[in-house]
C-alpha positions as CSV (number, residue, x, y, z in Angstrom):
1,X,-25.9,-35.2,0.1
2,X,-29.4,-33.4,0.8
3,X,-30.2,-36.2,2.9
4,X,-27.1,-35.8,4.7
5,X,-27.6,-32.3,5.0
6,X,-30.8,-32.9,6.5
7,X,-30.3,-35.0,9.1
8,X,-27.8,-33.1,10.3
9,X,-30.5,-30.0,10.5
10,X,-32.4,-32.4,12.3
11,X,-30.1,-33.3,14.8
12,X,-29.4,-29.6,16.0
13,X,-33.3,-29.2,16.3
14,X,-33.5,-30.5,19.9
15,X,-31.1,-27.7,21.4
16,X,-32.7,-25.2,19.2
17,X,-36.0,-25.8,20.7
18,X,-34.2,-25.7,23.8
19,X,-32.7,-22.0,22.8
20,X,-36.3,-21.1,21.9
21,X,-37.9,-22.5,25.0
22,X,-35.8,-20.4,27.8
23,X,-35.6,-17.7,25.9
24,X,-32.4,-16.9,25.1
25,X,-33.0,-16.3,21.6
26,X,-36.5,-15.7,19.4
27,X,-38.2,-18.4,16.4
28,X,-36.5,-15.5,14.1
29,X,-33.3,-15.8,15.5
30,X,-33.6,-20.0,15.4
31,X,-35.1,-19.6,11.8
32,X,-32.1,-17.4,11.1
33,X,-29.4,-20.0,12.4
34,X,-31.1,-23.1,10.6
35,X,-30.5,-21.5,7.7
36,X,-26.8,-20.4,8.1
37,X,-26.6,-24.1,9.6
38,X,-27.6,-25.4,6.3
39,X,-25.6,-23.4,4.1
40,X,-22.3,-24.0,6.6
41,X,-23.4,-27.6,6.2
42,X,-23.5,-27.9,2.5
43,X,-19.9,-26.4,2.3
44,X,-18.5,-29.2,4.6
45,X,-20.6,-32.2,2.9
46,X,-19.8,-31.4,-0.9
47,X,-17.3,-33.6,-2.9
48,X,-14.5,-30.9,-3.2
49,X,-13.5,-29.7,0.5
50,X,-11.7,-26.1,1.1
51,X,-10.4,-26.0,5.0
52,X,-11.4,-22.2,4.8
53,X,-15.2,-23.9,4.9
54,X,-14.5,-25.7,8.0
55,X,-12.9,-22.7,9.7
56,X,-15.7,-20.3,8.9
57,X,-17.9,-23.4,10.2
58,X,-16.1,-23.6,13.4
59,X,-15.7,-19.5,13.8
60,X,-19.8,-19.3,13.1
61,X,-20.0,-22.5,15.9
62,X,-17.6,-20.3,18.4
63,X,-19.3,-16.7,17.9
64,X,-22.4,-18.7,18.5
65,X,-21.8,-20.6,21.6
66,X,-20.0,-16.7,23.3
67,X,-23.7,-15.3,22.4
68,X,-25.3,-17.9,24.0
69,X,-22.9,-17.0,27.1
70,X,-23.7,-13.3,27.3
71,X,-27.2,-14.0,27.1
72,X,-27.3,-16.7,29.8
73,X,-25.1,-13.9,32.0
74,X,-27.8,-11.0,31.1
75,X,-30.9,-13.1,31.7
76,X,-29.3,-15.0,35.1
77,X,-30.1,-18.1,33.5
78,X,-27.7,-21.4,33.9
79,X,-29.8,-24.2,33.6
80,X,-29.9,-26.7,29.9
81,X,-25.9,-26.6,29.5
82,X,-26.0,-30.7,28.6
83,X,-28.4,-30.2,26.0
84,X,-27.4,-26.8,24.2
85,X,-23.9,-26.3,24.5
86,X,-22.4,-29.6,24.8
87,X,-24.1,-30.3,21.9
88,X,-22.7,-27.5,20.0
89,X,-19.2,-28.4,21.6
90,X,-19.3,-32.1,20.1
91,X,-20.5,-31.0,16.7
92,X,-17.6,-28.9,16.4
93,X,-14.9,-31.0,17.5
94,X,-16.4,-33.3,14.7
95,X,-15.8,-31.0,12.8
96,X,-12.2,-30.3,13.6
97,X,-11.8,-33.9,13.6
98,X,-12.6,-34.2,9.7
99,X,-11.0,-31.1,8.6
100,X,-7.3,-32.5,11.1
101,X,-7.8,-35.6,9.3
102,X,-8.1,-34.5,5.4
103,X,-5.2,-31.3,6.6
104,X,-2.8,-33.7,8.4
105,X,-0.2,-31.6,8.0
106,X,-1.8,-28.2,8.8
107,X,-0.2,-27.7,12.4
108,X,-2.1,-24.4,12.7
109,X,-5.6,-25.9,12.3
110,X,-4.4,-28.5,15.5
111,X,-3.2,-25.3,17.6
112,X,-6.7,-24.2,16.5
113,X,-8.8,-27.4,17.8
114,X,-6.4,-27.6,20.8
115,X,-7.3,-23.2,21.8
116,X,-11.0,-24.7,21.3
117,X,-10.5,-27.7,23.9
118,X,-8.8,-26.1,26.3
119,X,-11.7,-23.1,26.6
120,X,-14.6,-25.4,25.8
121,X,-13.8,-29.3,26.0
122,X,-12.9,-31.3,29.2
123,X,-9.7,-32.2,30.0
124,X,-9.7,-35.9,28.7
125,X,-11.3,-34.9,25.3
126,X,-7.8,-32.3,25.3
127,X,-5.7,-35.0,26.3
128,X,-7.3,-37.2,23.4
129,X,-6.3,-34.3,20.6
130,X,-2.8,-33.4,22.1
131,X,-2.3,-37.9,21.3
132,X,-3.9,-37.7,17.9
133,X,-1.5,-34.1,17.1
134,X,1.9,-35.9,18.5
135,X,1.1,-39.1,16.5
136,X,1.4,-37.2,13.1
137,X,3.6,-34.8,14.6
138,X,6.1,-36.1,16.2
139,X,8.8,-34.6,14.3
140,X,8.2,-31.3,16.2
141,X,9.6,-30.9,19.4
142,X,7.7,-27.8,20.5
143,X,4.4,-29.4,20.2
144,X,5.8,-32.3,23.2
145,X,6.3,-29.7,25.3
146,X,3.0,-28.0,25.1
147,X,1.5,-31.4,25.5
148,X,3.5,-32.4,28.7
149,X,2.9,-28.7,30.0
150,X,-0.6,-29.0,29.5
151,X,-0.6,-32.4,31.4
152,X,1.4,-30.9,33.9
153,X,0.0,-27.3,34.8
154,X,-3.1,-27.9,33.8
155,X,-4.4,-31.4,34.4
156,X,-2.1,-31.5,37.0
157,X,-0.1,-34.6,36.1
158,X,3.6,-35.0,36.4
159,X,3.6,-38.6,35.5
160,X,1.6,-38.0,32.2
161,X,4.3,-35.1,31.7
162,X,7.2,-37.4,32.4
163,X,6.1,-39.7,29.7
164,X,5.2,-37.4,27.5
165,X,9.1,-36.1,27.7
166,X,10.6,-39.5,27.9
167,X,8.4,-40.6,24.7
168,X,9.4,-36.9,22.9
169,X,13.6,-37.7,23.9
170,X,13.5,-41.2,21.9
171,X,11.9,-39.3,18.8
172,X,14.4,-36.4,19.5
173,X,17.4,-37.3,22.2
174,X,19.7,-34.2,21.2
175,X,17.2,-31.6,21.7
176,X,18.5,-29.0,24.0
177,X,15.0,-27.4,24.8
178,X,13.6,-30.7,25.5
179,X,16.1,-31.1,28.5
180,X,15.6,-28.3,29.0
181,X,11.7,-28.2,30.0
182,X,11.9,-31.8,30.8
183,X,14.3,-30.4,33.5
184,X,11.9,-27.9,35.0
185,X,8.8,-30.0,34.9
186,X,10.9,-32.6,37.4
187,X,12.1,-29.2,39.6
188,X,8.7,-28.0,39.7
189,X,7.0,-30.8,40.9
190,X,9.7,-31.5,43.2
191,X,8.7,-28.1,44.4
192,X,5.2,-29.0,45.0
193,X,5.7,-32.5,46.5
194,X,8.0,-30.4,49.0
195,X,4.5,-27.9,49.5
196,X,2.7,-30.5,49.9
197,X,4.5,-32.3,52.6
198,X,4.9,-28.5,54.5
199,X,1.2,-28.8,54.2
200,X,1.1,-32.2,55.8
201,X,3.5,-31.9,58.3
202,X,1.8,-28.7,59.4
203,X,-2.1,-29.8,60.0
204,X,-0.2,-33.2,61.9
205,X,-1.9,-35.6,59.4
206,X,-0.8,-38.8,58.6
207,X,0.7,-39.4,54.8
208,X,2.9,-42.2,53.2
209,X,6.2,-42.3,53.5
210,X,6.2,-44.2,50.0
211,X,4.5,-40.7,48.4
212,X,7.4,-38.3,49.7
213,X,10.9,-40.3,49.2
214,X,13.9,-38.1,50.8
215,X,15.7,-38.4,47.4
216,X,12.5,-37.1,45.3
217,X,12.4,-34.7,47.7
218,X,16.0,-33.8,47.1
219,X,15.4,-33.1,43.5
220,X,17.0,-36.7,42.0
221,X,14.8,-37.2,39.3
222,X,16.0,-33.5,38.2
223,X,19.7,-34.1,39.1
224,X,19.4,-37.7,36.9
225,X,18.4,-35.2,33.7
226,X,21.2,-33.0,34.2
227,X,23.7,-35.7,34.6
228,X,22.1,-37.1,31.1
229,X,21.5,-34.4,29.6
230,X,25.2,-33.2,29.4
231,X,26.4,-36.1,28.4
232,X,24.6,-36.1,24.8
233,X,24.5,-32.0,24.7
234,X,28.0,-30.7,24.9
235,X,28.6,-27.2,25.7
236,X,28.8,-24.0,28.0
237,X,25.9,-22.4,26.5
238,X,23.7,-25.6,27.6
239,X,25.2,-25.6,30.7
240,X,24.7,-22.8,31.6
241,X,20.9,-22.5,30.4
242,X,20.1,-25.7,33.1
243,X,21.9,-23.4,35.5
244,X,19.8,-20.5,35.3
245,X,16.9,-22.6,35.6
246,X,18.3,-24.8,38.2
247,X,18.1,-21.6,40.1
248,X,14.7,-20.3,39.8
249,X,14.1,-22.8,43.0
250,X,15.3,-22.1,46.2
251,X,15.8,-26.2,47.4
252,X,18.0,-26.8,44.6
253,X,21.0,-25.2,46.2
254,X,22.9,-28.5,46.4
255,X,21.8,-29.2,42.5
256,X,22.6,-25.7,41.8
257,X,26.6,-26.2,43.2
258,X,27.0,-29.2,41.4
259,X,25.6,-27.6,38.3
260,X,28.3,-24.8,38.8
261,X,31.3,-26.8,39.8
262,X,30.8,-29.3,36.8
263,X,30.5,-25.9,34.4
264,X,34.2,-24.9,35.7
265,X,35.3,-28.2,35.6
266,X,33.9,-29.2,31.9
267,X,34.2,-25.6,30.0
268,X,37.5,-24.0,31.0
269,X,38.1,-23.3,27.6
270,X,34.5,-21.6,26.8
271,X,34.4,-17.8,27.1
272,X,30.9,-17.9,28.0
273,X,31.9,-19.8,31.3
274,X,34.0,-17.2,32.3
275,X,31.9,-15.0,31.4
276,X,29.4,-16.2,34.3
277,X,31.6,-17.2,37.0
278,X,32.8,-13.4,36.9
279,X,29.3,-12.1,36.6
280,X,28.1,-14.1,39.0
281,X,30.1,-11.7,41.6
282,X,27.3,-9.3,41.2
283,X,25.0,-11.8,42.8
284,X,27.2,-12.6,46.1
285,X,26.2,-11.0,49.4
286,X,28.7,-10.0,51.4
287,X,29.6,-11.5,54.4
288,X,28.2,-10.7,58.1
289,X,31.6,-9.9,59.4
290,X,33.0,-8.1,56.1
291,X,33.0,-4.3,56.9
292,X,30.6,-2.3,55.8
293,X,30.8,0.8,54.2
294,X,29.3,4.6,55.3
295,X,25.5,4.6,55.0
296,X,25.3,7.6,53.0
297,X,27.3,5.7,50.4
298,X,27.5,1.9,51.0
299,X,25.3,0.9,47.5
300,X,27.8,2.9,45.8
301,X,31.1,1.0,47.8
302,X,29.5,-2.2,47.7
303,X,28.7,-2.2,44.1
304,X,32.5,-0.7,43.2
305,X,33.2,-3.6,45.2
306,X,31.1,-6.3,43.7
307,X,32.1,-5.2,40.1
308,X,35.7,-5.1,41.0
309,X,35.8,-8.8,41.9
310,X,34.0,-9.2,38.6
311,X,37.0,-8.0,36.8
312,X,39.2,-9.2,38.8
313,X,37.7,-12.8,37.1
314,X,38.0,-11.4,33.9
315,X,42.2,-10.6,34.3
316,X,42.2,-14.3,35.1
317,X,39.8,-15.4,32.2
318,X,41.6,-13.3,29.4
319,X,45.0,-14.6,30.4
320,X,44.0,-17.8,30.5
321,X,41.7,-17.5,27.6
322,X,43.3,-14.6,25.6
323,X,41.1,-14.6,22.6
324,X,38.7,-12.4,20.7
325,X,35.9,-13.8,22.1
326,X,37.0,-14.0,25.6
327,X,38.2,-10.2,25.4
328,X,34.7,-8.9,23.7
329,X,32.7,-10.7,27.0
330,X,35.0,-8.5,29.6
331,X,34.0,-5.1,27.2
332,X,30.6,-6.1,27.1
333,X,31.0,-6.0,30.6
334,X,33.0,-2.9,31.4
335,X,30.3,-0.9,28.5
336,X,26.8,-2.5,30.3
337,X,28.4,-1.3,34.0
338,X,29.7,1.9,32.6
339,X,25.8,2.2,31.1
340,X,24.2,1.7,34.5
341,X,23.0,5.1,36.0
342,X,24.8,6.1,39.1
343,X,24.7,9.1,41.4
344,X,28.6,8.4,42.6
345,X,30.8,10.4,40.7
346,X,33.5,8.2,41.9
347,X,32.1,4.9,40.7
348,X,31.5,6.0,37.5
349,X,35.3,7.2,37.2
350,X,36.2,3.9,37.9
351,X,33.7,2.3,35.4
352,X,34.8,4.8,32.8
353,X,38.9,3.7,33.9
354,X,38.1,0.0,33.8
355,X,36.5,0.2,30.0
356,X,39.1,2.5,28.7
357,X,42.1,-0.4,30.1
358,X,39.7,-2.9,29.2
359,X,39.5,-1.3,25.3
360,X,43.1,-0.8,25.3
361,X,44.9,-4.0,26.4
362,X,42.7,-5.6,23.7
363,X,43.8,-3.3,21.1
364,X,47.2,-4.2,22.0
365,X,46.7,-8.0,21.3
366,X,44.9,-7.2,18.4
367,X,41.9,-8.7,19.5
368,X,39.5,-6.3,19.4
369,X,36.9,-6.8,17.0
370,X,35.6,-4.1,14.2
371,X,32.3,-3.2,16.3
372,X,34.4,-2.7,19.2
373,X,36.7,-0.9,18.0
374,X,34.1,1.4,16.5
375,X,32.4,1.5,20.5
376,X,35.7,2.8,21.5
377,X,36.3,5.5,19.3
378,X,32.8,6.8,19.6
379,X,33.4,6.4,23.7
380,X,37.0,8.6,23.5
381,X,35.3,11.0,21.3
382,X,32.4,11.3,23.9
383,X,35.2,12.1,26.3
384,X,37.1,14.5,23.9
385,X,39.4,12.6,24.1
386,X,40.7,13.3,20.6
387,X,44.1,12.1,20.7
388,X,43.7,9.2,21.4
389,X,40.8,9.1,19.8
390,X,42.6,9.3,16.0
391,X,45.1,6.9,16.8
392,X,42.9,4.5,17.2
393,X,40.5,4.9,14.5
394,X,44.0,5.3,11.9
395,X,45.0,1.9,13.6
396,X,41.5,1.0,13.0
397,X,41.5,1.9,9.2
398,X,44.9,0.1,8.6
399,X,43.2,-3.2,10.7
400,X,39.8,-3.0,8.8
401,X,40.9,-1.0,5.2
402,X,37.9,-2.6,3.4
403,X,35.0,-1.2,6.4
404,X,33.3,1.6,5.2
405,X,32.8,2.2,9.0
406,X,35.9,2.6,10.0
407,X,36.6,4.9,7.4
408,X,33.5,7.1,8.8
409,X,34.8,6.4,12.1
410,X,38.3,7.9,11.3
411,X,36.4,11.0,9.6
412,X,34.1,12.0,12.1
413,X,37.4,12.3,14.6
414,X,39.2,14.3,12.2
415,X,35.8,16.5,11.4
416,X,35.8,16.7,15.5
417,X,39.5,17.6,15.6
418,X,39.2,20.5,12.7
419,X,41.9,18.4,10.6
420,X,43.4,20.5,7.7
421,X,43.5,16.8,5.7
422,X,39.7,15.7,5.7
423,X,39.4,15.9,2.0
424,X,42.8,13.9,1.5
425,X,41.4,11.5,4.0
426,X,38.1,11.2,2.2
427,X,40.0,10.6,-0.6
428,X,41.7,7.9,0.9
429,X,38.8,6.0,1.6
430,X,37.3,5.9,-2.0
431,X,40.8,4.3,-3.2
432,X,40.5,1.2,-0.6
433,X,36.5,1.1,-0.4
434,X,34.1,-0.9,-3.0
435,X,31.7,2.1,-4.8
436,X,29.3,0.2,-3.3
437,X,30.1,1.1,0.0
438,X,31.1,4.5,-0.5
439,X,27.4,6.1,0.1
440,X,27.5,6.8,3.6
441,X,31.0,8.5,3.1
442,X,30.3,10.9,0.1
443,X,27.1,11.9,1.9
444,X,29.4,12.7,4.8
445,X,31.9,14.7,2.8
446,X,29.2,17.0,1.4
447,X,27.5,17.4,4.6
448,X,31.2,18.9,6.3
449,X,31.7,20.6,3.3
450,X,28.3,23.1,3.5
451,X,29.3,23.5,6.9
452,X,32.7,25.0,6.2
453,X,33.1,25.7,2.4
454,X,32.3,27.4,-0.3
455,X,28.7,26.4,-2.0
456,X,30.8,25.6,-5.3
457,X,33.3,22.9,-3.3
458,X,30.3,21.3,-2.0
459,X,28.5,21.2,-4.9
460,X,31.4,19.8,-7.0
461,X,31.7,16.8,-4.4
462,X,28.1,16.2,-5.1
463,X,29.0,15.8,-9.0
464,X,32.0,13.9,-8.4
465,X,29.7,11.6,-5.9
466,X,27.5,11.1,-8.8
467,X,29.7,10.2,-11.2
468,X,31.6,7.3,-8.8
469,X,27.9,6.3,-7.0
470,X,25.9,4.7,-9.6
471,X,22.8,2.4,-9.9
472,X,19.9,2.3,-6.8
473,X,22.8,4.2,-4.5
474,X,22.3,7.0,-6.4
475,X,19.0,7.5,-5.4
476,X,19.4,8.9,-2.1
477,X,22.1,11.4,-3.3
478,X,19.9,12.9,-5.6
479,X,17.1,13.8,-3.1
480,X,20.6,14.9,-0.5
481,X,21.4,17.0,-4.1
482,X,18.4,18.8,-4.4
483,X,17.0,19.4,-0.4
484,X,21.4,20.8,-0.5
485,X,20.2,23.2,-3.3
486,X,17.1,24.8,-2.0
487,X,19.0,24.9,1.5
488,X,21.8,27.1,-0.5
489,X,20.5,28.7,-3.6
490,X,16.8,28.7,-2.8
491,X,14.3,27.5,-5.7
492,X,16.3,28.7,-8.8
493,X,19.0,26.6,-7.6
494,X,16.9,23.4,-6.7
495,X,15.4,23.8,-10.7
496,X,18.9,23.8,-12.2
497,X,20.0,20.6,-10.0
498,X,16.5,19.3,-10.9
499,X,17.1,20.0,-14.7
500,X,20.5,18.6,-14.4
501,X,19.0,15.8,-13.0
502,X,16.5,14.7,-15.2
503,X,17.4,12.6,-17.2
504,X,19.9,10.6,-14.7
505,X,17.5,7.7,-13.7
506,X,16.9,5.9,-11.3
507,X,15.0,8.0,-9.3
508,X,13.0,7.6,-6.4
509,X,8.8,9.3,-6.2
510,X,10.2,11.5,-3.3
511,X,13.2,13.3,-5.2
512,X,9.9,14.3,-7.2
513,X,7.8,15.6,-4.3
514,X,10.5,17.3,-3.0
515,X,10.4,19.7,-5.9
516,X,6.8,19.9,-6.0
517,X,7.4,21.1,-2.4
518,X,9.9,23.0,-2.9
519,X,7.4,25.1,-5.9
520,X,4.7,25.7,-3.8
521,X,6.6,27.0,-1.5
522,X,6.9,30.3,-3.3
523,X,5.1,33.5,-3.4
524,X,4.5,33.3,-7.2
525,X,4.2,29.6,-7.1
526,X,4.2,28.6,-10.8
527,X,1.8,25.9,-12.7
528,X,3.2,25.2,-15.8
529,X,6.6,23.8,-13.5
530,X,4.7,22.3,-11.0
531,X,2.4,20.3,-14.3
532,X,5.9,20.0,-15.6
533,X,7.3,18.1,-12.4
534,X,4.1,15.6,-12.3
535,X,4.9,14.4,-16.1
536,X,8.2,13.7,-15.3
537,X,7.3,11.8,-11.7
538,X,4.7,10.0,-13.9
539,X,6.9,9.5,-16.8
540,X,8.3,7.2,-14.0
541,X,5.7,5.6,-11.4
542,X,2.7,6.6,-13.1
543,X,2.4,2.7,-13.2
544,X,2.5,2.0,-9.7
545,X,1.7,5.3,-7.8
546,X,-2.3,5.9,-7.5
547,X,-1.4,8.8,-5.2
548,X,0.6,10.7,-8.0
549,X,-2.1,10.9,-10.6
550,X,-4.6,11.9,-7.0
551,X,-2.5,14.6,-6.4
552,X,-2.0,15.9,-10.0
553,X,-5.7,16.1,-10.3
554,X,-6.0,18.1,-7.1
555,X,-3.3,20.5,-8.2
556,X,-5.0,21.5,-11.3
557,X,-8.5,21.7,-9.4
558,X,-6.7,23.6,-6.5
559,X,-4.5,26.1,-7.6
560,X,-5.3,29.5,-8.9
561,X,-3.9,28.9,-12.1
562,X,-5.0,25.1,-12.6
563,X,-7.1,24.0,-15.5
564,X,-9.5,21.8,-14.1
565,X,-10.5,21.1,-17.4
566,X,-8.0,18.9,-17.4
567,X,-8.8,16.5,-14.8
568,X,-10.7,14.2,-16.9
569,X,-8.0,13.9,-19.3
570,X,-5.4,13.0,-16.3
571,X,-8.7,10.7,-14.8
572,X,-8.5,8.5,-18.0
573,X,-4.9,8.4,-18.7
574,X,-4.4,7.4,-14.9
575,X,-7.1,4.2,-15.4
576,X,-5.5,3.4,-18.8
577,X,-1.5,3.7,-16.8
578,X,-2.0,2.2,-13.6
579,X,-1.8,-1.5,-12.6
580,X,-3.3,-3.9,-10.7
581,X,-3.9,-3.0,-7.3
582,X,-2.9,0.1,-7.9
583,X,-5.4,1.2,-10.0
584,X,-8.0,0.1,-7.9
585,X,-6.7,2.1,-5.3
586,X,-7.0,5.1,-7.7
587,X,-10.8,4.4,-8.7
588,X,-11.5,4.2,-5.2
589,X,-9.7,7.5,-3.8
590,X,-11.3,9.5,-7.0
591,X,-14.4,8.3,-6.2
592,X,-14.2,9.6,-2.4
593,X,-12.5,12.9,-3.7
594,X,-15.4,13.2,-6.1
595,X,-18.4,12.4,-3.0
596,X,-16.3,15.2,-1.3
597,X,-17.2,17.5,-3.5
598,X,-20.6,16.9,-4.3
């Protein structure tokens, strides 16, 4: 292996000398990279191979050939590139070669050699890896397409990019985003064979007919994918997706139409195609001889107008198509325009009319979804519209009796409303709700009840919430508990909940801070509860929590009546308690609090 090893050494001597000669680095420095040469080396030659040796190779190979960069650009000098860094480039794709060959299946170390290539290799050497990658990797479809991108964008051939697709489609011939980009590679050369004509046409040269053909020209070879394509992909979605890109380019209009009229045609029973024949209203100009509206507010009329003819799609799409998922595409719709900031007051009337019909036709089928359901009441109570507001969430609640959100839903309008029967409602919920799922809701009852009874109500809903929420749950009500306590009863209050408390795990480390907080928040902040508050945290993360024990120790070093005589009892305890990381993270904070105050 020395041998090895050596002549290796040996071989990088020549463009060494050559670093030396011109000056862009000193013997030191060439002394200093033989050696880091050698030891890099003697990783990468030894009998058992780590691919974390050939990265930190390669990395030390890159960093060097980016000096060697900024020093040619500070000295002006530009000469010797065959001899220094094409020599480094070669030795490192040797590299990448060995390590791509024992890590076959590594696809991150090929991205890797490919980043390297493409800033550093020529374009046939690239072409050579991207072969090599696909030939192992052929089960992965996004790695075709960067190939026949590469061969198309960057080396500029749409033949080598066709073949590339064609070869990827036997391997995978129901892969959507292989049409996909297989599709837009034919359009976009199309695209520049049509440039490139304009070009011709304009300087009056002479070109072959055979180069340009009308139908190329047309976009055949894009139309022949499409026509392929949807015969082995079924769908709207698909459809539509070749659509969109279909018309990105301004020569495809006949493509585009036929792309459309087959969509109509093919997916009458897909909401999604409804969906964008109605949206596509927004797109259409209007005609030169329609009228046009007053200057001052023609956006406004022509978008009312546009939108209108939208919906008027959606009518047709939702009796045609009355189904959930047809009826949530026309809210979406009515919610994203009623969204869109407008300075009409008019036009937003009607946006605001067209969602409320929109909600309630749907809610008459029964074909409003939970989600939307929820959007509606929350849109009514926006409005104030309260009335109608309740009936829908109590249709809502009789729809969806197991949804904790509909429940809240129903709550919140009743809390808005002032209802005399929020606690019987509240009530309600628990008896058709999982206690799993009953959280959100007791954390709501208590919150209305501080705002508008007595502390002792509130304080009994927090009980009972205890006693039906159990297990991890349970945590957050207990820190809601006690922040409800010292906002009530002040610190005397949060110790009894806190003393109630104590012995009710789990617990969480911030129900614990809190009531540190709280502590040294008064006048005659006392130690012995504060020292009493830490054992009882630590009782229960001193494990884990490095911070904790930190903070212990600065408490008895910090406040007037601490006993920082102490601190090395709680230092050892904390390095006998801790864990793992965790007690690293200790020794190291202790030692910075310790330099702090030296």
């Amino acid at each position: 292996m020395a041998e090895i090893i050596q002549e290796r050494i040996e071989d990088r001597l020549p463009e060494l000398e050559q670093l030396e000669r011109v000056g862009l680095f000193s013997h030191a420095e060439i002394k200093a990279i033989i050696k880091k040469a050698s030891d890099l080396e003697y990783k990468i030659q030894r009998r058992a191979l780590f691919k974390e040796d050939f990265i930190n190779y390669v990395q030390y190979e890159i960093n060097l050939l980016e000096l060697i960069q900024r020093r040619r650009i500070r000295i002006g000098y530009s000469f010797k590139k065959d001899e220094i860094e094409n020599s480094i480039v070669h030795r490192v794709q040797g590299v990448f070669r060995r390590a791509s060959a024992k890590w076959k299946d590594d696809v991150q170390l090929w991205l890797s050699y490919i980043v390297f290539c493409k800033k550093w290799a020529t374009k046939v050497q690239l072409s050579k890896v991207f072969s090599a990658m696909l030939a192992i990797h052929s089960n992965k479809p996004a790695l075709w397409i960067m190939a026949a991108k590469w061969e198309m964008e960057d080396r500029l051939s749409s033949e080598s990019a066709r073949q590339l697709f064609l070869r990827a489609l036997r391997f995978h011939p129901e892969c959507p985003k292989l049409y996909q980009e297989y599709f837009r590679m034919e359009l976009m050369n199309t695209e520049k064979l049509r440039k490139e004509k304009q070009e011709f046409e304009r300087a009056d040269m002479e070109m072959e007919t055979s180069d340009y053909p009308e139908e190329i020209l047309k976009g055949e070879l894009a139309r022949i994918i499409y026509k392929n394509s949807i015969n082995i992909i079924k769908g709207a979605e698909f459809h539509v997706s070749l659509l969109s890109i279909a018309q990105l380019f301004d020569f495809a209009k006949d493509l585009q139409k036929e792309i459309y009229d087959d969509l109509q045609a093919l997916h009458t029973d897909d909401p999604l195609t409804w969906d964008y024949v109605a949206r596509r209203e927004l797109e259409i100009q209007p005609e030169p001889g329609e009228e046009q509206p007053a200057v001052k507010q023609s956006k406004a009329v022509e978008v009312g107008r546009k939108e209108e003819r939208c919906c008027a799609v959606y009518e047709e799409a939702v009796k045609a198509l009355p189904t959930e998922a047809m009826w949530k595409c026309y809210i979406n719709f009515c919610l994203e325009r009623f969204t869109k900031k407008t300075s009409s007051t008019l036009l937003k009337g009607k946006r605001l009319q067209r969602t409320m019909t929109a909600f309630r036709k749907a809610h008459e089928l029964r074909l409003l979804p939970e989600f939307q359901c929820k959007q509606w009441i929350e849109l009514l109570l926006h409005h104030k519209f309260l009335k109608e507001a309740l009936e829908v969430a109590v249709a809502g609640t009789e729809l969806f009796r197991d949804s904790g959100t509909m429940w809240q839903m129903k709550l919140k309008v009743l809390i808005n409303s002032k209802s005399p029967d929020i606690a019987m409602v509240f009530e309600e919920a628990f008896a058709h709700l999982k206690s799993q799922d009953c959280l959100p809701l007791w954390i709501s009852w208590a919150e209305w009840s501080e705002g508008v009874q007595t502390p002792e109500d509130t304080e009994a809903i927090f009980k009972k919430a205890l006693l039906a929420v159990i297990g991890a749950n349970s945590v957050t009500l207990k820190e809601k508990y006690l922040d409800w306590a010292y906002r009530s009863g002040g610190c005397k209050k949060a110790r009894a909940v806190f003393k109630s408390l104590q012995e009710s795990r789990p617990f969480s480390v911030e129900f614990f801070r809190k009531m540190i907080q709280f502590e040294k928040e008064q006048e005659s902040c006392k130690m012995a509860n504060l020292r009493e508050y830490y054992e009882r945290a630590l009782r229960e993360f001193g494990s884990v929590d490095a911070d904790l024990w930190m903070d212990y120790i600065k408490e008895e070093l910090n406040h007037p009546f601490g006993r920082p005589e102490n601190c090395g009892q709680i230092y050892w305890r904390a390095v006998k308690m801790l864990q793992g990381e965790s007690a690293e993270v200790f020794l190291a904070k202790h030692a910075m609090h310790q330099a702090g105050h030296l």
